[in-house]
C-alpha positions as CSV (number, residue, x, y, z in Angstrom):
1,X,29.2,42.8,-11.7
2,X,27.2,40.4,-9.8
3,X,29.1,38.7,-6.5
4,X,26.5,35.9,-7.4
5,X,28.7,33.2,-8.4
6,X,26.8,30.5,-11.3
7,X,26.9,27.5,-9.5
8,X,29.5,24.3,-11.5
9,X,28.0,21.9,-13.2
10,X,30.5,19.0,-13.1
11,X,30.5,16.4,-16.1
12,X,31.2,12.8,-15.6
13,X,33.4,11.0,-18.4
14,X,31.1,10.3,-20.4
15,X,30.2,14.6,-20.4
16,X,27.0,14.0,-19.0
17,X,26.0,16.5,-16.1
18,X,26.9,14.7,-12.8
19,X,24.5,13.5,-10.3
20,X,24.6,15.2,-7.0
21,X,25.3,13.2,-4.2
22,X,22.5,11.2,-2.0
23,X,22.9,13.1,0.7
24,X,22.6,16.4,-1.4
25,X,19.0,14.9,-2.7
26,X,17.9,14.2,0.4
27,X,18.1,17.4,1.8
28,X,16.4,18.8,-1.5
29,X,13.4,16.2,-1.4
30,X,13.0,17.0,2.5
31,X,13.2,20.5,1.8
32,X,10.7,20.7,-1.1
33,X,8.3,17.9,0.2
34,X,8.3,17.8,3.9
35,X,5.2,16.5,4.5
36,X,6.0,13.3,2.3
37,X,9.2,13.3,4.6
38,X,6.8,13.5,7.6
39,X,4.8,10.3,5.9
40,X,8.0,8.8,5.2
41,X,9.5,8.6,8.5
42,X,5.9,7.3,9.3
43,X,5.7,4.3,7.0
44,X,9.2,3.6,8.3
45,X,8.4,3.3,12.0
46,X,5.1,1.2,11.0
47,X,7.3,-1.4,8.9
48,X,10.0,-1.1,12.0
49,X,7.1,-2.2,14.6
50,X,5.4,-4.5,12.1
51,X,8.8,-6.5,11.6
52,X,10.2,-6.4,14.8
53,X,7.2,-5.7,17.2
54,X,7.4,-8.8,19.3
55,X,11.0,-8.2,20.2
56,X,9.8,-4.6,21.6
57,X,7.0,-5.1,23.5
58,X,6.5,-8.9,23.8
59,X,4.1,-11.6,23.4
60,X,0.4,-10.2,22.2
61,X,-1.3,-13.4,23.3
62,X,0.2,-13.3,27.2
63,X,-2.8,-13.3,30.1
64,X,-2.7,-12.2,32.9
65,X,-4.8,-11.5,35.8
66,X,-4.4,-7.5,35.4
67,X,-7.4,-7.0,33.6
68,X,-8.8,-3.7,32.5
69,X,-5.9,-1.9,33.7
70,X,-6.0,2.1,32.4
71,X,-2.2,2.9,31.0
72,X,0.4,3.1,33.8
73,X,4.2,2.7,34.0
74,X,4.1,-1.2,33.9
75,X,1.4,-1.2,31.1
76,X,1.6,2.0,28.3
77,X,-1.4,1.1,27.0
78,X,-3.4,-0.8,29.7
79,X,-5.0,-4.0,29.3
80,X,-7.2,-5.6,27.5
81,X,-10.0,-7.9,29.2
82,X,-8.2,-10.4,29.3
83,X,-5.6,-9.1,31.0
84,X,-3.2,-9.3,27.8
85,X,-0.7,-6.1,27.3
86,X,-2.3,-3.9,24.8
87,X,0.8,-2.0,23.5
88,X,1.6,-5.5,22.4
89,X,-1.7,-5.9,21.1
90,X,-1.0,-3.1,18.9
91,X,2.0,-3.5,17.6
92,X,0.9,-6.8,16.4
93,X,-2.2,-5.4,14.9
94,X,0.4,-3.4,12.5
95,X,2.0,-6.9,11.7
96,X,-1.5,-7.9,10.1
97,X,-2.1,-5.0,8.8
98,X,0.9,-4.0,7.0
99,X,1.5,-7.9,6.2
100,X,-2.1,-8.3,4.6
101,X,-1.9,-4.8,2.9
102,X,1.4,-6.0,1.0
103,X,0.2,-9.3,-0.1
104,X,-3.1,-7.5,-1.5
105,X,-0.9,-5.3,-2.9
106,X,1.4,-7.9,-4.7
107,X,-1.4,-10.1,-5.9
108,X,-3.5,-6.8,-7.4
109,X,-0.7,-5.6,-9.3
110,X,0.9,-8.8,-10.5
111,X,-2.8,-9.7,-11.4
112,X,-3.1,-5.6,-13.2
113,X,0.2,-6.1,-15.1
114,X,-0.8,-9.6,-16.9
115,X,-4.4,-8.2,-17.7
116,X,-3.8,-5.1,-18.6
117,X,-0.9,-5.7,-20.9
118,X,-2.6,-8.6,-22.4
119,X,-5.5,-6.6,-23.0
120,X,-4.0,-3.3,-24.8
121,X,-1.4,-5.8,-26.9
122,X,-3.6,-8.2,-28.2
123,X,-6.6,-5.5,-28.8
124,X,-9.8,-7.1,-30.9
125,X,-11.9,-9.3,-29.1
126,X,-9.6,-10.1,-26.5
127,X,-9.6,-6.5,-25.3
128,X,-13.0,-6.4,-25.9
129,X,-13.9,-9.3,-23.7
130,X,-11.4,-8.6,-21.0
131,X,-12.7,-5.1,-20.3
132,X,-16.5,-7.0,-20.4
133,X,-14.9,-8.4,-17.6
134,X,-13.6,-6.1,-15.9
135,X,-17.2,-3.7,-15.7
136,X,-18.4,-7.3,-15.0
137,X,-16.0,-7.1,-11.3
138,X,-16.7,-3.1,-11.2
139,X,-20.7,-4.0,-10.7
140,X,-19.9,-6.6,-8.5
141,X,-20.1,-6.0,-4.3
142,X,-16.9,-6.4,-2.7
143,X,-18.4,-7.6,0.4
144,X,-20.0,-10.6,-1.5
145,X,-17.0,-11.4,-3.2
146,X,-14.7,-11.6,0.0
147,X,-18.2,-13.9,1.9
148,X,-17.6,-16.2,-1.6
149,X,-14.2,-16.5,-0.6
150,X,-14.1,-17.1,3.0
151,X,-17.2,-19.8,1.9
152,X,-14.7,-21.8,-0.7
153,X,-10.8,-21.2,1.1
154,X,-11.9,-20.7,4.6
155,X,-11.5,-17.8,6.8
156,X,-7.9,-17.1,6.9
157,X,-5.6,-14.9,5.8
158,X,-5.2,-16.2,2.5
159,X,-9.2,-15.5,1.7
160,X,-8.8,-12.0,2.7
161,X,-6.0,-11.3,1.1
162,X,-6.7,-12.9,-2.3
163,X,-9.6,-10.5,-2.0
164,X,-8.5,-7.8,-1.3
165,X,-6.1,-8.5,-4.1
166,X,-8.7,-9.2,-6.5
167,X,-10.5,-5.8,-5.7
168,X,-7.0,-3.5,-5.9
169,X,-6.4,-5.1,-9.5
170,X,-9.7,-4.3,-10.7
171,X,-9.5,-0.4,-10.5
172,X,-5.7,-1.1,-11.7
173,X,-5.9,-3.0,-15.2
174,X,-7.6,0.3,-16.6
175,X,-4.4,2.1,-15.7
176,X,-2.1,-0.4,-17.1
177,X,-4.5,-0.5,-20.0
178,X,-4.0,3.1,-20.6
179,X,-0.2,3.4,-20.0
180,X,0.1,0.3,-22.1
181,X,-1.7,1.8,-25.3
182,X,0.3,5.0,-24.4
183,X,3.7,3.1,-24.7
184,X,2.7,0.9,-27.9
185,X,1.6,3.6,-29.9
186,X,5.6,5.1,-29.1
187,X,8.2,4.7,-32.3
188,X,11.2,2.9,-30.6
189,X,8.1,0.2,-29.6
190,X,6.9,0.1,-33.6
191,X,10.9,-0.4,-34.5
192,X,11.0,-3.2,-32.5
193,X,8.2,-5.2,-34.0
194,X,9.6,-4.4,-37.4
195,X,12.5,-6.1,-36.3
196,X,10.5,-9.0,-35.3
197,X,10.8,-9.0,-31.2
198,X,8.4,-11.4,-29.5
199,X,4.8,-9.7,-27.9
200,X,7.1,-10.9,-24.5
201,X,10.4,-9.2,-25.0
202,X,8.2,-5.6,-26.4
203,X,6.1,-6.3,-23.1
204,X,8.8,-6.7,-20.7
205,X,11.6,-4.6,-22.0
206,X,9.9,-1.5,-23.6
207,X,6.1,-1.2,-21.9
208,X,7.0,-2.7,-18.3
209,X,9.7,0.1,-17.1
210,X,6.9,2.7,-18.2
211,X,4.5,1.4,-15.4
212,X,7.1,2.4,-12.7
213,X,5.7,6.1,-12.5
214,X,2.1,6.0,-12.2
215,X,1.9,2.3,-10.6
216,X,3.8,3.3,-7.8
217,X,1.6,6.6,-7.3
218,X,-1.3,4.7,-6.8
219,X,0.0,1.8,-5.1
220,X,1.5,3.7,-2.7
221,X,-1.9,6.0,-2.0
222,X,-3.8,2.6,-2.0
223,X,-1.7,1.3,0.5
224,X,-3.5,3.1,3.1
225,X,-6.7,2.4,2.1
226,X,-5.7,-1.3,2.0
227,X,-4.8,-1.1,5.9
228,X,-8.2,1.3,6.4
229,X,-10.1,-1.7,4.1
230,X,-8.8,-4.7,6.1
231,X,-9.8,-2.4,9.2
232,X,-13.4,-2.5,8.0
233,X,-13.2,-6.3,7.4
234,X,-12.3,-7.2,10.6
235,X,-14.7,-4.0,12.6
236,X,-17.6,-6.3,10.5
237,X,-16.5,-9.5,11.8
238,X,-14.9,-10.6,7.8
239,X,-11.3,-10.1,8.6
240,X,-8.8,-12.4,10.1
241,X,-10.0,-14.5,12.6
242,X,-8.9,-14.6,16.5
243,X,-6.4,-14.8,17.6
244,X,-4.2,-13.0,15.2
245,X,-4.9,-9.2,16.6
246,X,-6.6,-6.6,14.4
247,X,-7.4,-3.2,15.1
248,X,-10.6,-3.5,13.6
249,X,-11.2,-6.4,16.0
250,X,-9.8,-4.5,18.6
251,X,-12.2,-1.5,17.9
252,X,-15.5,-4.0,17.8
253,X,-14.2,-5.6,21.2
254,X,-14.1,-1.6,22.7
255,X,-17.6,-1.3,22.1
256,X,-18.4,-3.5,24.7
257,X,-16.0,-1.7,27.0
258,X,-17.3,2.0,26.5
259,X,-16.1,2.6,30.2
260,X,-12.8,2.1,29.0
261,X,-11.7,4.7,26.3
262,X,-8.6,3.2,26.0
263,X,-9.4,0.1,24.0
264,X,-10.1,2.1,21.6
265,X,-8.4,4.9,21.2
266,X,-4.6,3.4,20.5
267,X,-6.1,1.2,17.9
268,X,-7.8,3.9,15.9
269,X,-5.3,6.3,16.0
270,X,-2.6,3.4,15.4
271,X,-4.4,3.0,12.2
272,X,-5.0,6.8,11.6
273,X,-1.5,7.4,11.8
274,X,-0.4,4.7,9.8
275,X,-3.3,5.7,6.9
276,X,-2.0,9.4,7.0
277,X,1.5,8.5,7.1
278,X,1.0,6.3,3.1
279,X,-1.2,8.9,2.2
280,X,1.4,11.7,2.4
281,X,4.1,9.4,0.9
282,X,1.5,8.9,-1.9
283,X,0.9,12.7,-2.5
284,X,4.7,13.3,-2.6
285,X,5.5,10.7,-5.0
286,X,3.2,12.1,-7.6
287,X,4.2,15.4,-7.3
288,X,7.7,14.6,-8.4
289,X,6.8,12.3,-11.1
290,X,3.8,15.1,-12.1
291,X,4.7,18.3,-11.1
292,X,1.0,19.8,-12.9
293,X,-0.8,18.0,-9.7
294,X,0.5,20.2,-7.1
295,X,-1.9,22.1,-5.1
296,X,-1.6,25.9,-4.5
């Protein structure tokens, strides 16, 4: 006889098998996905500087006479020519990053959902038109679209932002399209209009909580290119203007200053770090909701 003891299942009262405790699923996601817990604890400390950067390393905007310093004790980063504190610089850099990144994010999705939905429901020529115009936004340059903006709204952060947005929910309304159709075409979904539920209550109660899943896969991988995007914005001079810091900003302002390496290493690796770190979160979050995509 085996000493192998089968491990318990416990039953909760309504004799369903028991969830293990949080602390139990933890350790089993870090264990089985440590490089999403690496990007994790990543995203975490981005989003902890981002919020609360000014109450760690001060005011970005502060001159002072100490100009080009290299890092030393008093300065971790050095300074900028201006003489402001460039760890501050950085942090704050996050802020507009993450911050942009987000409200891209929100306005892409909220944008997919309504399109997408719309589109697979109401089928015909609505469908038909919709995705006209959605090869119609495919063709069009991004860059174009985000000078349009900044021409009509003004250079700001709402411009970039809204274009960014408009971009992210382009590639998106074909995957809310397709997990749409997916859900409509399920039985519990064909009960429902048999019954005679509304287009809205089928759409929010039955198709909605399918998009969880493979929305927040590619939100979460698009994250990072959202903060490596708004990067190239500003590196081209299209981004937020002064004096909001940027690290693609920060990175145009360095070329000036070849003789000091430091203005722009921190910022790229600040943003190389912070693109790895959503990347990794990304690739972990679709290999638990799809186990067929893992590598090896």
């Amino acid at each position: 006889m085996s000493s192998a003891e089968p491990r318990a299942v416990v039953f909760d009262i309504y004799g369903l098998p028991e969830k293990p405790p949080l602390s139990v699923r933890a350790r089993r996601l870090l264990r089985q996905h440590p490089l999403g817990a690496f990007g994790l604890l990543i995203v975490i400390l981005v989003v902890f500087f981002a919020a609360f950067g000014p109450l760690i390393a001060g005011d970005a905007e502060t001159i002072s006479p100490k100009i080009l310093y290299s890092p030393n004790s008093e300065h971790w980063f050095g300074t900028d020519r201006l003489g402001r504190d460039y760890l501050a610089r950085v942090i704050a850099g996050a802020r507009l990053s993450m911050s942009l990144a987000l409200g891209a994010m929100a306005i892409g999705v909220g944008a997919a959902l309504v399109l997408g939905m719309v589109s697979a429901y109401a089928k015909g020529a609505v469908d038909l038109l919709l995705q006209r115009l959605i090869d119609m936004l495919l063709a069009f340059p991004g860059l174009v679209l985000l000078l349009l903006l900044s021409q009509v709204i003004g250079r700001n952060w709402q411009s970039v932002a809204l274009g960014m947005g408009i971009l992210f929910a382009v590639g998106m309304v074909r995957i809310v399209r397709a997990s749409t159709l997916a859900t409509l075409a399920q039985s519990y979904v064909e009960a429902a209009q048999l019954v005679g539920a509304s287009p809205f209550r089928i759409l929010w109660r039955h198709v909605l909580p399918n998009m969880g899943p493979p929305l927040l896969i590619y939100v979460t991988a698009l994250l990072g290119g959202a903060i490596l995007f708004e990067g190239a914005l500003s590196f081209l001079g299209l981004g937020v203007p002064p004096p909001d810091p940027s690290w693609g900003r920060m990175l145009t302002e360095a070329r000036s200053n070849w003789k000091h390496p430091h203005l722009s290493i921190f910022p790229g690796v600040a943003m190389t770090i912070a693109v790895l770190g959503f990347n990794l979160v990304g690739d972990s979050i679709r290999d638990i909701f799809d186990p067929r995509l893992r590598g090896g």
